[in-house]
C-alpha positions as CSV (number, residue, x, y, z in Angstrom):
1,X,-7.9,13.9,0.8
2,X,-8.6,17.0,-1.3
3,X,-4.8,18.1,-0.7
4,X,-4.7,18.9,-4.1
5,X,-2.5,15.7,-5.6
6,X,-4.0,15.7,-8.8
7,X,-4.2,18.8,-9.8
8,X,-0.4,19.8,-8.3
9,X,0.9,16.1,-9.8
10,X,-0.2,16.8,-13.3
11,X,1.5,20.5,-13.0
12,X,4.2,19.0,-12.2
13,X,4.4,16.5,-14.6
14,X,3.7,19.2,-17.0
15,X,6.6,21.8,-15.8
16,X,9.3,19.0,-15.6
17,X,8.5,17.3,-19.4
18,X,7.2,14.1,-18.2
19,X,4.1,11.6,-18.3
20,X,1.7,11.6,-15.1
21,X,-0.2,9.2,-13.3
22,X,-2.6,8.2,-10.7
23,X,-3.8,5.1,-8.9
24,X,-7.0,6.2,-8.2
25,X,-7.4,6.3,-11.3
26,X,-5.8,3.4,-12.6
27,X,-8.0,1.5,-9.8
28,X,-11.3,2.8,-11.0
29,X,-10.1,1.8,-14.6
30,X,-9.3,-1.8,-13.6
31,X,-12.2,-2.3,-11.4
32,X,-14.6,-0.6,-13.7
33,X,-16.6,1.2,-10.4
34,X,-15.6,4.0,-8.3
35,X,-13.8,3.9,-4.9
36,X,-16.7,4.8,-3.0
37,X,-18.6,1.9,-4.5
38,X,-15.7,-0.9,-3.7
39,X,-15.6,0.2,0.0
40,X,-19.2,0.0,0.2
41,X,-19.4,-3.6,-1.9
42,X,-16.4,-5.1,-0.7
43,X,-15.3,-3.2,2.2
44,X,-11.7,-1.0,2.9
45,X,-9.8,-4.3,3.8
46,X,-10.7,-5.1,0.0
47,X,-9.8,-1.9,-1.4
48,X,-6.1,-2.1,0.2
49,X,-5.3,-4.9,-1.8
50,X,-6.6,-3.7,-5.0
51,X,-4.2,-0.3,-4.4
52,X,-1.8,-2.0,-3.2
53,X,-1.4,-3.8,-6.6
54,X,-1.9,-0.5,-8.5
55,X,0.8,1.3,-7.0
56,X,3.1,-1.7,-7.5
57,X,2.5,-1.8,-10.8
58,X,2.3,1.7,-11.6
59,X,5.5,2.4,-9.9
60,X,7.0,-0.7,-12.4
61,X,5.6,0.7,-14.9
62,X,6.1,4.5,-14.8
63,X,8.7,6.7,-14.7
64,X,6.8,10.2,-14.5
65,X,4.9,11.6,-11.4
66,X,2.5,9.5,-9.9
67,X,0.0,10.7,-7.4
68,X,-0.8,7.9,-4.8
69,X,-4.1,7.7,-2.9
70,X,-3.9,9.0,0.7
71,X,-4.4,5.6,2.3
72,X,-1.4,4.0,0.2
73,X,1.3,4.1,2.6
74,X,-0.7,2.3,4.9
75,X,1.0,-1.0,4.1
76,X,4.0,-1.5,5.0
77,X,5.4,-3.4,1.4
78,X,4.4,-0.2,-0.5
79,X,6.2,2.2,1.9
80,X,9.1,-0.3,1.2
81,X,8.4,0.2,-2.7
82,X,8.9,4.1,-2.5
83,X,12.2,4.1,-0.1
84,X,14.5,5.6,-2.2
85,X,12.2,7.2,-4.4
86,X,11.4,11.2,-4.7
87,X,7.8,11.5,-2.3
88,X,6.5,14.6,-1.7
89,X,4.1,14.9,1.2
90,X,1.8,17.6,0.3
91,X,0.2,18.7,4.1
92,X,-2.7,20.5,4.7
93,X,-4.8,21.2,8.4
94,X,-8.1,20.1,8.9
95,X,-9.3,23.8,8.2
96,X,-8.0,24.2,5.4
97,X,-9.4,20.8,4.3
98,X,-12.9,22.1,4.9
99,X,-12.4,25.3,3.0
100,X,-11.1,23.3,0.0
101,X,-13.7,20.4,0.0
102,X,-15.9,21.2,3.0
103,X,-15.8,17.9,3.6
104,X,-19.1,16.5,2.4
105,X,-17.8,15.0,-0.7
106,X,-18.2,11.5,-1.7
107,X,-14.9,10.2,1.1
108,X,-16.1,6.9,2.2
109,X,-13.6,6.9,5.1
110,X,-15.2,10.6,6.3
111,X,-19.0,9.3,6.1
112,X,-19.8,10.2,9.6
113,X,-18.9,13.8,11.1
114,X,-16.2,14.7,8.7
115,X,-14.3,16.9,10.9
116,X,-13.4,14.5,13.5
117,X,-12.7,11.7,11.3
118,X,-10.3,13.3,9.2
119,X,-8.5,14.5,11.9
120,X,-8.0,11.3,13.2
121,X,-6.5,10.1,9.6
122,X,-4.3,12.3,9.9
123,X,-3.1,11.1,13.3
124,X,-2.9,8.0,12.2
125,X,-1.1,8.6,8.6
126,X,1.1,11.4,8.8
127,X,4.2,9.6,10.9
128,X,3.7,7.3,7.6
129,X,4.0,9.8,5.5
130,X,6.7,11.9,6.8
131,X,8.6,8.5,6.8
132,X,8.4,7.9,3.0
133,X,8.6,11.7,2.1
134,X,12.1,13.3,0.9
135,X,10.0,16.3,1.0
136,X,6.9,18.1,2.7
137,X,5.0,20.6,0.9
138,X,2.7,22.6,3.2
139,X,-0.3,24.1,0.8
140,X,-2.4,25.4,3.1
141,X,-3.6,29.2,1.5
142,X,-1.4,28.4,-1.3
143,X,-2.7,28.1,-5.4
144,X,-1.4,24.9,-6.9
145,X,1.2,26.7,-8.4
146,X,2.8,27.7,-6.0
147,X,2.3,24.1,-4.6
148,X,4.0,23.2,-7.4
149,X,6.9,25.5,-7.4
150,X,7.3,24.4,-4.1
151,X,7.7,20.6,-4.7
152,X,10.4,21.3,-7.6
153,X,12.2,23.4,-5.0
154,X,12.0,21.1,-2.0
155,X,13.3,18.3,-4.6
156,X,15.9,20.5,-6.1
157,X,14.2,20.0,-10.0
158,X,14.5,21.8,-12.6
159,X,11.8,22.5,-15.1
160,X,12.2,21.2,-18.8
């Protein structure tokens, strides 16, 4: 959460020539609501299997970069569905998380004291997402350019 995905994944779609796409976004399309609003109204167990058909389908579907929501690789079918795929793990600490976003932004899984709580996301996610990563990006005190630049070095791209 406010690593920076979309802003970095559409650079990078950008520098290497190709489309770019998120399931965030496609989930608020298809549901017509926000995110916020479906944990709230149908709860997070309900949200997991709405994105876990968008990022099926979006990764069916498109061949440019597509940014995933943090939670994604919670299920175990969709960390199946990127094996063998180019993931980049963008990381970030907990302070540098509260100097992008100060963490009182609309995150329905950081509704009560922020801190602690997205620390202990991070506990519980990051062995997940070192295990579908081929690379981590660190972007803590670093623009999204050179997040980007970053990425395309860690996967050994070349701009088009």
């Amino acid at each position: 959460m406010g690593v920076g995905k979309s802003t970095v994944g559409q650079l990078l779609a950008e520098r290497l020539g190709v489309g770019y796409r998120d399931t965030d976004d496609d989930i608020v399309a298809a549901e017509d609501r926000a995110i916020a609003e479906i944990f709230v109204d149908d709860g997070e167990a309900a949200f997991r299997v709405i994105e876990k058909r968008a990022v099926r389908t979006a990764l069916a579907e498109h061949d440019g970069v597509l940014a995933l929501g943090g939670g994604a690789v919670l299920d175990a079918d969709t960390r199946a569905l990127l094996a063998g795929q180019r993931v980049v793990y963008l990381s970030m600490d907990v302070e540098e998380a509260v100097r992008r976003t100060g963490l009182n932004v609309a995150r329905p899984l950081l509704a009560v004291n922020p801190r602690k709580q997205w620390r202990e996301l991070m506990e519980a996610r990051r062995h997940l997402y070192e295990e579908v990563a081929t690379a981590v990006v660190p972007t803590d005190g670093r623009t999204p350019d050179e997040v980007t630049q970053a990425a395309l070095d860690a996967l050994e791209l070349k701009e088009a």
